[in-house]
MDTraj code that builds the backbone (N, CA, C; nanometers):
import mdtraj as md
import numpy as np

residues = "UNK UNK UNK UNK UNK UNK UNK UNK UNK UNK UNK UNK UNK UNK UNK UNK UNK UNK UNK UNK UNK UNK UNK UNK UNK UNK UNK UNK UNK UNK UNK UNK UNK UNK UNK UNK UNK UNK UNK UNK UNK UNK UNK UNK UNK UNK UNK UNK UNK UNK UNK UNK UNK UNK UNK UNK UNK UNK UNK UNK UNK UNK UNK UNK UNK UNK UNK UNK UNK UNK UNK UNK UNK UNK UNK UNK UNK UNK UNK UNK UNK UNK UNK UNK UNK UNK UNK UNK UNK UNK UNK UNK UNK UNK UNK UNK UNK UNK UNK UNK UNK UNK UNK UNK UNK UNK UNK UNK UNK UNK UNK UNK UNK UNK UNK UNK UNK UNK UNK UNK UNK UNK UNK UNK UNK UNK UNK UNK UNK UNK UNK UNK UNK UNK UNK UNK UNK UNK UNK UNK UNK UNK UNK UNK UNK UNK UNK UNK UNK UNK UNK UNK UNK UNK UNK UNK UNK UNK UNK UNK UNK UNK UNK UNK UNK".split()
xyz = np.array([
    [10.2617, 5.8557, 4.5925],
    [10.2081, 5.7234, 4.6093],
    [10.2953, 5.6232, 4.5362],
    [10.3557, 5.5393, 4.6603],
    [10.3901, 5.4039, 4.5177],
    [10.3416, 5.2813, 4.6024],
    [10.3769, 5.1434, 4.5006],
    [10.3158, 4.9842, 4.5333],
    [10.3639, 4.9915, 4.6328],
    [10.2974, 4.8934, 4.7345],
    [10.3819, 4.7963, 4.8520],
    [10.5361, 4.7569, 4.8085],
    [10.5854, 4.7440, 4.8782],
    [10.7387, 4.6989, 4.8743],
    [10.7211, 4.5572, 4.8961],
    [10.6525, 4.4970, 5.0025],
    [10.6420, 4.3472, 4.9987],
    [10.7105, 4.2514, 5.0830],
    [10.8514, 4.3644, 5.1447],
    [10.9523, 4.2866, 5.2267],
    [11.0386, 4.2210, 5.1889],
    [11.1428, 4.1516, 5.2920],
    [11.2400, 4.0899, 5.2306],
    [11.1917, 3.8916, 5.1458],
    [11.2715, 3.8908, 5.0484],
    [11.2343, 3.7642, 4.9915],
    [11.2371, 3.6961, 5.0867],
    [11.1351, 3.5759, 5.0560],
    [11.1432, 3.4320, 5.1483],
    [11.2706, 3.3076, 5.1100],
    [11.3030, 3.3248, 5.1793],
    [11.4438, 3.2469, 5.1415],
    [11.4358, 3.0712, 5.2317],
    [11.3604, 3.0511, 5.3092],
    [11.3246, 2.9491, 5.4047],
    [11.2461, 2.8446, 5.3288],
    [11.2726, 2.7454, 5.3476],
    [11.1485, 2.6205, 5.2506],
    [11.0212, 2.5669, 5.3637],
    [10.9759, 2.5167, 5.3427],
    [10.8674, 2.4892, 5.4367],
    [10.9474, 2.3687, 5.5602],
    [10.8641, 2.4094, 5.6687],
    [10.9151, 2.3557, 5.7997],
    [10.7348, 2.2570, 5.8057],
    [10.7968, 2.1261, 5.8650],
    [10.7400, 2.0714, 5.9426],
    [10.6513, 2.1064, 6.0742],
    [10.5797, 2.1180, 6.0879],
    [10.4910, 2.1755, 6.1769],
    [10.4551, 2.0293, 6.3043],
    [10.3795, 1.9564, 6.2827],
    [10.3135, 1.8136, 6.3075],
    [10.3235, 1.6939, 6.2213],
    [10.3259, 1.5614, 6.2850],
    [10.3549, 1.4392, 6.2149],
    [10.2579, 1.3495, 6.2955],
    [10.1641, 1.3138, 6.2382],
    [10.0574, 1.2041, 6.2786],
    [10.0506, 1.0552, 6.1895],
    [10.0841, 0.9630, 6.2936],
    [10.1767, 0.9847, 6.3920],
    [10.3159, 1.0375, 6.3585],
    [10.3604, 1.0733, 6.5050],
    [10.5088, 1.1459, 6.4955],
    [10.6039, 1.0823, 6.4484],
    [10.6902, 1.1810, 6.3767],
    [10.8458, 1.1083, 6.3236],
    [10.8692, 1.0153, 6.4401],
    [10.9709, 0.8784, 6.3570],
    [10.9915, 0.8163, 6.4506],
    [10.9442, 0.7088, 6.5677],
    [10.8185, 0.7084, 6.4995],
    [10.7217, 0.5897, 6.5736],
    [10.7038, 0.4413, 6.6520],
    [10.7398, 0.3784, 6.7049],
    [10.7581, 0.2302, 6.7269],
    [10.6252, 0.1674, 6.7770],
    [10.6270, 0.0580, 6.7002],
    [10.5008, -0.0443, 6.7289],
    [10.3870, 0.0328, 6.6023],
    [10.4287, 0.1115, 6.4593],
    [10.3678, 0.1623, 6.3956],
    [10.2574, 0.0974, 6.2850],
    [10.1213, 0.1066, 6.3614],
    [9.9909, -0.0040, 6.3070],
    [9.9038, 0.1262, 6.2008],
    [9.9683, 0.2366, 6.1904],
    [9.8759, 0.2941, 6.1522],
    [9.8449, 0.2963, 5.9821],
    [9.7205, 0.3031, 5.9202],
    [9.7065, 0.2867, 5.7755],
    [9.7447, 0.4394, 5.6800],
    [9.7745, 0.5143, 5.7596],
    [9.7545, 0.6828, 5.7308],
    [9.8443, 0.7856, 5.7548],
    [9.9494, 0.8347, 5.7098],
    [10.0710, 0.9469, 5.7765],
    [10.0130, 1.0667, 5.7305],
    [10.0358, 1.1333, 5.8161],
    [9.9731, 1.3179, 5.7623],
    [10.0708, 1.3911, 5.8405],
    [10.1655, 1.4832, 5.7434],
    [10.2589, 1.5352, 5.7531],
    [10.2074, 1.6636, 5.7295],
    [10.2005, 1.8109, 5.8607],
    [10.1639, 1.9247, 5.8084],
    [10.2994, 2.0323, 5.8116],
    [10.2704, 2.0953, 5.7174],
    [10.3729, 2.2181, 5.7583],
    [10.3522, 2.3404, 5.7565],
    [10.4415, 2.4581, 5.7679],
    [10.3476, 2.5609, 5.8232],
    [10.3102, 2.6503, 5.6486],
    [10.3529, 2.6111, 5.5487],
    [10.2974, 2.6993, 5.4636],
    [10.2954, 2.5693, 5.3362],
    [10.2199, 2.6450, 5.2414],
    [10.1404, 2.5896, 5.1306],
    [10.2751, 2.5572, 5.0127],
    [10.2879, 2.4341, 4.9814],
    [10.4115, 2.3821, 4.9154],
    [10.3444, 2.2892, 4.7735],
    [10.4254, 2.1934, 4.6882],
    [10.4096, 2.0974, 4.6347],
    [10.5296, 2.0377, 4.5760],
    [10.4232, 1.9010, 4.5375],
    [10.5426, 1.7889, 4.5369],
    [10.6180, 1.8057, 4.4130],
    [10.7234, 1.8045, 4.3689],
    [10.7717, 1.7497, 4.2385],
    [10.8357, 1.6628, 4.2212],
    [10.8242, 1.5938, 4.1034],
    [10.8889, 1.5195, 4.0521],
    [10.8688, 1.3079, 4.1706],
    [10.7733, 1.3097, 4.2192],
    [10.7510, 1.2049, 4.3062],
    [10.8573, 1.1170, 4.2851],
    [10.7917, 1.0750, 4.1512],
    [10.8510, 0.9219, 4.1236],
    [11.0086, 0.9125, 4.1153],
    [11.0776, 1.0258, 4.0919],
    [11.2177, 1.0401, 4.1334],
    [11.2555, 1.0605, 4.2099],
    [11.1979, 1.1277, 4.3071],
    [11.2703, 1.1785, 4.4078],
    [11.2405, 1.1655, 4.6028],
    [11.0828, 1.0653, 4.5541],
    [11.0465, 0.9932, 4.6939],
    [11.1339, 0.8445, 4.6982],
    [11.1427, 0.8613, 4.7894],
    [11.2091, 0.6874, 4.7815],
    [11.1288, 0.5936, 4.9218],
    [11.1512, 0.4808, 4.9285],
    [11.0673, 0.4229, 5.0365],
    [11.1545, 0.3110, 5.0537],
    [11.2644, 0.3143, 5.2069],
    [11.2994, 0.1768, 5.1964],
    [11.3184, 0.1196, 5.3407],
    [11.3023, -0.0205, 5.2959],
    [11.2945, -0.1114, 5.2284],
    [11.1682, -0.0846, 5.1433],
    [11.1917, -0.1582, 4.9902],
    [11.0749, -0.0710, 4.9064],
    [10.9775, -0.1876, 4.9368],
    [10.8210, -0.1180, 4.9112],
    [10.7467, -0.1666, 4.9130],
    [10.6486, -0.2517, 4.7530],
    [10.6017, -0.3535, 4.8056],
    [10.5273, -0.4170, 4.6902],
    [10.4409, -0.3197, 4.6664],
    [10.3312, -0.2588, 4.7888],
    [10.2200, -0.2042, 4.7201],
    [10.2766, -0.0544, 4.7579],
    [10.2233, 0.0025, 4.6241],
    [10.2777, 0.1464, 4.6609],
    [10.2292, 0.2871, 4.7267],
    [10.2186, 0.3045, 4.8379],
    [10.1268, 0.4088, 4.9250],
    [10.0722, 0.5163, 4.8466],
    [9.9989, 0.5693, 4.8068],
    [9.9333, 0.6560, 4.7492],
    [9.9605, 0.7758, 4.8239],
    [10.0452, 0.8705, 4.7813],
    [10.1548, 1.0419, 4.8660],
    [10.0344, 1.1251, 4.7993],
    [9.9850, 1.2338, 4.8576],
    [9.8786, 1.3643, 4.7901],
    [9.9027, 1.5075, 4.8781],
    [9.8819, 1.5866, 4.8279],
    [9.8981, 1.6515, 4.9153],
    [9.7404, 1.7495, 4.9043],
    [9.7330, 1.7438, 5.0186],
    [9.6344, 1.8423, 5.1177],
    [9.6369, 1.9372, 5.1758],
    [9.5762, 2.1079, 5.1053],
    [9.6254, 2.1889, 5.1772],
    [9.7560, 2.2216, 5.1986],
    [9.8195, 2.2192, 5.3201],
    [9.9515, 2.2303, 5.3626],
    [9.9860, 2.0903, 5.4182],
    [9.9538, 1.9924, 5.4222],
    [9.9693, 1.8945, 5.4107],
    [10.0527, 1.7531, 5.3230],
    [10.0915, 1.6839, 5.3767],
    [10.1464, 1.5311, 5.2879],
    [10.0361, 1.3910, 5.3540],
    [9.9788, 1.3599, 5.2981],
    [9.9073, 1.2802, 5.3043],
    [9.9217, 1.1078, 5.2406],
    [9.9976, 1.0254, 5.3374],
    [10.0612, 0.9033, 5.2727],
    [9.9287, 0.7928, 5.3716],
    [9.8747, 0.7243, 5.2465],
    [9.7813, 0.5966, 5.2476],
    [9.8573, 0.5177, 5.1970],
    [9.8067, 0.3699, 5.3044],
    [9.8926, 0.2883, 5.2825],
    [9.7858, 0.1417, 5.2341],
    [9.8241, 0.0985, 5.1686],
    [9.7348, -0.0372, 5.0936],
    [9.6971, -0.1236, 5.1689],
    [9.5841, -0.2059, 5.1759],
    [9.5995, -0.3264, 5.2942],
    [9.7229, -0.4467, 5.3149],
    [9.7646, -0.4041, 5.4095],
    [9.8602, -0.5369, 5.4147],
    [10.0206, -0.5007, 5.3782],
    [10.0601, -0.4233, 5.3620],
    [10.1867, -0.3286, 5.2681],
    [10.3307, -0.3710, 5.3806],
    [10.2868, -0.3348, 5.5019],
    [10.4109, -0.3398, 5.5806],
    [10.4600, -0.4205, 5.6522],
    [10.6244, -0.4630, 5.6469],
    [10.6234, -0.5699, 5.7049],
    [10.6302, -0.5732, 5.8418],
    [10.6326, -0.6910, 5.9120],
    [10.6604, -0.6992, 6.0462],
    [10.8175, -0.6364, 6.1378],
    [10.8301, -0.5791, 6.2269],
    [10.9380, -0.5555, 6.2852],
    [10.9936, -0.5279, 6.2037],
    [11.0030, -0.4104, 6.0746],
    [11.0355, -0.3643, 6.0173],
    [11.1077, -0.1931, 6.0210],
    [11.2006, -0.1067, 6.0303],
    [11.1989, 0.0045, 6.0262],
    [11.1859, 0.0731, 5.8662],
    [11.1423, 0.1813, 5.8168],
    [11.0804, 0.2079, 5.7425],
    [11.1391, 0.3814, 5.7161],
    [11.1985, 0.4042, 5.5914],
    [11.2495, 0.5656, 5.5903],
    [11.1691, 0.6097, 5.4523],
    [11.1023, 0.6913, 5.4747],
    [11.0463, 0.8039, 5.3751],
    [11.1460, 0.9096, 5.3964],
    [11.2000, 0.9380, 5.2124],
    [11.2851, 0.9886, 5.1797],
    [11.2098, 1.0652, 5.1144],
    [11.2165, 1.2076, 5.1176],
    [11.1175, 1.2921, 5.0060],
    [11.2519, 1.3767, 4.9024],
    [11.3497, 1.3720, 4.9611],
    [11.4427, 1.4335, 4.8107],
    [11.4651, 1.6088, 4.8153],
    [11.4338, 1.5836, 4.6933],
    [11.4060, 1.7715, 4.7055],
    [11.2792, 1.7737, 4.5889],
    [11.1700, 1.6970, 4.6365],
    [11.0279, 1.6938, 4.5963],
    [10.9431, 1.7860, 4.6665],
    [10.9613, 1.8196, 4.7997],
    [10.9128, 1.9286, 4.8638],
    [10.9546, 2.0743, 4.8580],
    [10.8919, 2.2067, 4.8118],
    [10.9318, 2.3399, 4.7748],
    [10.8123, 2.3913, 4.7881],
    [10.7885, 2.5246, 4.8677],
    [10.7211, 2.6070, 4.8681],
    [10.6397, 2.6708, 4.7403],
    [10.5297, 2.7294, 4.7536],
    [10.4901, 2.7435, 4.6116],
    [10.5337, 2.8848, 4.5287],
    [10.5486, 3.0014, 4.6703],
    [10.6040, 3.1029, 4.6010],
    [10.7312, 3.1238, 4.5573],
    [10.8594, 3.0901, 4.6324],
    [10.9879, 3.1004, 4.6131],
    [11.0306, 2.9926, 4.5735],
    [10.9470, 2.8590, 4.5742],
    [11.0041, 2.7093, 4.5008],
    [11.1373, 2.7048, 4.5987],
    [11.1132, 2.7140, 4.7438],
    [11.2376, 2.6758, 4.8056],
    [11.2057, 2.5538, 4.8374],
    [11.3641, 2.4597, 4.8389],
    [11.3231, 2.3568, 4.8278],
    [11.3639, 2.3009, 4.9743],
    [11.3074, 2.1744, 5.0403],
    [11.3217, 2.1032, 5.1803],
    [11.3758, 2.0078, 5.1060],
    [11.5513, 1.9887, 5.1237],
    [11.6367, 1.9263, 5.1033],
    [11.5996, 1.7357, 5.1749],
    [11.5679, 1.6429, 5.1275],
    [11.6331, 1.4942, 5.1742],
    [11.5457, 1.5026, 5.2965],
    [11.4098, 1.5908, 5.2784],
    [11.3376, 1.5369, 5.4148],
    [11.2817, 1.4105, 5.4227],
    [11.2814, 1.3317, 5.5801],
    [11.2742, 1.1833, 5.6215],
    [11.1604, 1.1979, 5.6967],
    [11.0937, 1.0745, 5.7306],
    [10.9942, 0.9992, 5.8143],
    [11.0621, 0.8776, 5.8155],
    [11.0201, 0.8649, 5.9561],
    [11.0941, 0.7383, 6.0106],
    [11.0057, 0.6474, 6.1010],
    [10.9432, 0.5230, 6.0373],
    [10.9005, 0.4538, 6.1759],
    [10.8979, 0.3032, 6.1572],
    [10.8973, 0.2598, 6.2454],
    [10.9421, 0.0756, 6.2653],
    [10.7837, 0.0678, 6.3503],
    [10.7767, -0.0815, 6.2317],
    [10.6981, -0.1743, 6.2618],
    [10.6701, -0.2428, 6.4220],
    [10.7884, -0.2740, 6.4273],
    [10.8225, -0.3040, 6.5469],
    [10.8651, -0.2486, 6.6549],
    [10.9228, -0.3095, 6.7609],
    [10.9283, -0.2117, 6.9164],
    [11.0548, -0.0726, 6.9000],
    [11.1714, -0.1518, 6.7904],
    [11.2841, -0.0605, 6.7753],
    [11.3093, 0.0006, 6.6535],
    [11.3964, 0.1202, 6.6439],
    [11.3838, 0.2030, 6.5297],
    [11.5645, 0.1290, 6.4732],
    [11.5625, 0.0469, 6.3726],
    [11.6694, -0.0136, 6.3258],
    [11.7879, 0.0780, 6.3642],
    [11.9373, 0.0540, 6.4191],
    [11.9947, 0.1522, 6.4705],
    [12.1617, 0.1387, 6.3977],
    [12.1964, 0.0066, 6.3223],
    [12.2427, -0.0175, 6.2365],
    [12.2746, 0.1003, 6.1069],
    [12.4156, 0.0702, 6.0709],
    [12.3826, 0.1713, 5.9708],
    [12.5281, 0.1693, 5.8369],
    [12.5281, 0.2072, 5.7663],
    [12.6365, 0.1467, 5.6574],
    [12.6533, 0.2846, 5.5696],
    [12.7632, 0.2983, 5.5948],
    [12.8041, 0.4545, 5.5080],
    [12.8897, 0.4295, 5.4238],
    [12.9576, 0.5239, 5.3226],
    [13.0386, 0.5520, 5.2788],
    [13.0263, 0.6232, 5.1349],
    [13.0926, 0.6001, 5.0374],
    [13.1192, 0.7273, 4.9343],
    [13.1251, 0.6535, 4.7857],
    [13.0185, 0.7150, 4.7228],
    [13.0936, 0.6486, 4.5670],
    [13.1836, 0.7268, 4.4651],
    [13.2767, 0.6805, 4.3906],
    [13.3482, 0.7151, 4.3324],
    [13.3845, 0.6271, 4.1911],
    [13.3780, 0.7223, 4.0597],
    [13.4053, 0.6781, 3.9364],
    [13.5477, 0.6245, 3.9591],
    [13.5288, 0.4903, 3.9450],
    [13.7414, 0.4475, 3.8661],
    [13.7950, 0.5208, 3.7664],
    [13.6814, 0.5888, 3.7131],
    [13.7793, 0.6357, 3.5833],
    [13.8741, 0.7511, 3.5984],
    [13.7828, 0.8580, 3.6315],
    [13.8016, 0.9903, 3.6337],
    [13.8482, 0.9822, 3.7818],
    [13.8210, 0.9073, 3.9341],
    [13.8522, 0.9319, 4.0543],
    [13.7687, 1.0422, 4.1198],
    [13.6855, 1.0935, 4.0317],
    [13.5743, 1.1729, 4.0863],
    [13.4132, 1.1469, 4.1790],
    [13.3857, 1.1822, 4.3012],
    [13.2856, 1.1363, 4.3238],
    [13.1545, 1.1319, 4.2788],
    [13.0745, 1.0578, 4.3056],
    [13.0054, 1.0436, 4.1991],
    [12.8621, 1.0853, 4.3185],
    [12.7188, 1.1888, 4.2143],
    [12.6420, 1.2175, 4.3318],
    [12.5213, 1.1559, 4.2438],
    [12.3818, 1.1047, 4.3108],
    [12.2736, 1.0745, 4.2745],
    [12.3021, 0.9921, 4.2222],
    [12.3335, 0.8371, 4.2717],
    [12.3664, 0.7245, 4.2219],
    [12.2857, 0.6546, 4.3915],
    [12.2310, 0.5685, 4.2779],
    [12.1665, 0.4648, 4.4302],
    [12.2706, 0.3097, 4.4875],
    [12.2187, 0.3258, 4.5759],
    [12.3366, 0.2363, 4.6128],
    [12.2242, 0.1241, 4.7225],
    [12.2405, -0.0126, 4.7116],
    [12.1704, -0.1167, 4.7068],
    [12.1739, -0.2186, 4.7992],
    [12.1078, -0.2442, 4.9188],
    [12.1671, -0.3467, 4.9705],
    [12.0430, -0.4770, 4.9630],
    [12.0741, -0.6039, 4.9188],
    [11.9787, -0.7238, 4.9356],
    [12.0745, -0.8126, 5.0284],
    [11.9240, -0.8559, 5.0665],
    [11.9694, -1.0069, 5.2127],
    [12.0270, -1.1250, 5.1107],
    [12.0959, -1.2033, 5.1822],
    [12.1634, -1.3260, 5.1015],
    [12.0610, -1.4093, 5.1070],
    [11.8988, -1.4463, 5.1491],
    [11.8449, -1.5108, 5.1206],
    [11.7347, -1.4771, 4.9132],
    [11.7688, -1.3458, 4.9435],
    [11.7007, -1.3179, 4.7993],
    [11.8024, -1.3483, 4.6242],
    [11.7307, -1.3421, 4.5280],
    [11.7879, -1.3559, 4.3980],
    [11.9095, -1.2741, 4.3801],
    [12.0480, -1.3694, 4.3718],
    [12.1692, -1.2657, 4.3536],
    [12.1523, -1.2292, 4.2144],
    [12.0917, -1.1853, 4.1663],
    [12.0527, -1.1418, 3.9929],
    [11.9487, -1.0200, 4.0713],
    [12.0094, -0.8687, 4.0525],
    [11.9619, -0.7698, 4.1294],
    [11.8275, -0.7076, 4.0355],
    [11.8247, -0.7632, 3.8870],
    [11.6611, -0.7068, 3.8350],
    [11.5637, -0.7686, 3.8699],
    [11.6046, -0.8613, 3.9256],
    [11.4580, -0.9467, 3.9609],
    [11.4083, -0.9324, 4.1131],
    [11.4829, -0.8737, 4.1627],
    [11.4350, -0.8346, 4.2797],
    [11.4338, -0.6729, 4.3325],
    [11.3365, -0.6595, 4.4293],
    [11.3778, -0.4970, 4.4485],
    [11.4733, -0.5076, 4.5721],
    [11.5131, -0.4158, 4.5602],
    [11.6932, -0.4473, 4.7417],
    [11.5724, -0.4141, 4.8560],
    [11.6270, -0.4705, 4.9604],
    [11.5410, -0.4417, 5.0380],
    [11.6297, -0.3117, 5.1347],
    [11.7114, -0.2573, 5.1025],
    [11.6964, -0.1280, 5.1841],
    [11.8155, -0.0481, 5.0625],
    [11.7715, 0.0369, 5.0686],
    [11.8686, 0.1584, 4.9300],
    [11.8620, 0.3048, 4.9542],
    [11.9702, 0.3720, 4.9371],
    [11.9879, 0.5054, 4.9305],
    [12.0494, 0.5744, 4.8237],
    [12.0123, 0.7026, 4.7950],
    [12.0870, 0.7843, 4.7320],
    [12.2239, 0.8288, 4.7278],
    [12.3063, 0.8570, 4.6844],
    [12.4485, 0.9488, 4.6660],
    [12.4360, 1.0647, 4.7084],
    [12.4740, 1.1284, 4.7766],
    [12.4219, 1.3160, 4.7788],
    [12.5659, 1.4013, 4.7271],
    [12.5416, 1.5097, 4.6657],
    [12.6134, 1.5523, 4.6323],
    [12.8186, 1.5724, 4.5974],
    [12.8441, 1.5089, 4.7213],
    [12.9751, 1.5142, 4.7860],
    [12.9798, 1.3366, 4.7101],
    [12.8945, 1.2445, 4.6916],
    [12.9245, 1.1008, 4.6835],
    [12.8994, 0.9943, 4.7863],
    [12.8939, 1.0843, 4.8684],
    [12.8548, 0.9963, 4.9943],
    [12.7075, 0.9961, 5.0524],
    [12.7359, 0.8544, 5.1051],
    [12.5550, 0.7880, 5.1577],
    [12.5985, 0.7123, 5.2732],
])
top = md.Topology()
chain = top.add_chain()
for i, resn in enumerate(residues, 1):
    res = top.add_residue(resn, chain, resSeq=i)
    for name in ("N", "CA", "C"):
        top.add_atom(name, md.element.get_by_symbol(name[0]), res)
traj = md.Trajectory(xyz[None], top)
């Protein structure tokens, strides 16, 4: 007689199952996102590693449910004809193997179109000439405060590993 063996490790992070409403939405009125996936996960580290942009004044209340992501949104929060990216990071990981769902997105516009615009490229230290990763990078409209603490940017991304965004 010996224990179960148990099988091979889980090496997979949790998959997306359903998105209510679906990734990618246009004309998006809804107060409520519920993101399921197929196995039982949690969040870490939120406040670092969710991002929301263009950021918002009021801040959606993220929980999770079950196998679930559960994003409430405040009265009044979103703007008009707006597109909108939920960035989750590597805040999402399974609970047994802590595998993690790399820079998963939600995507939906306010309005009829999903913004299609887009601005890339790479950061890099002057000093050393090395790229530089997990550095945010900032964009504000020329109608807002060119003094960047007093305002939040209205659309921003991360660095990923390599330096580039």
């Amino acid at each position: 007689m010996q224990k179960p063996q148990g099988g091979p490790k889980d090496r997979t992070p949790p998959k997306l199952l359903k998105a209510t409403p679906p990734n990618m939405t246009r004309n998006f009125s809804a107060k409520q996102i519920q993101l399921e996936f197929d196995e039982y996960f949690s969040l870490k580290n939120q406040a670092q590693e969710i991002t929301i942009s263009p950021a918002l004044d009021k801040t959606p209340s993220i929980k999770v449910n079950q196998k679930s992501i559960v994003i409430d949104f405040k009265k009044d929060t979103l703007l008009k004809n707006t597109t909108y990216v939920f960035n989750f990071g590597k805040s999402i990981a399974d609970l047994n193997e802590g595998n993690v769902l790399d820079n998963f997105t939600y995507v939906f516009s306010t309005g009829p179109h999903i913004d299609s615009l887009s601005v890339a490229g790479n950061v890099q230290n002057l000093m050393t000439q090395e790229k530089e990763k997990q550095v945010t990078v900032m964009l504000f409209p020329l109608n807002k405060d060119t003094l960047w603490t007093k305002k939040k940017p209205s659309i921003f991304t991360i660095s990923d590993t390599s330096g580039n965004f």
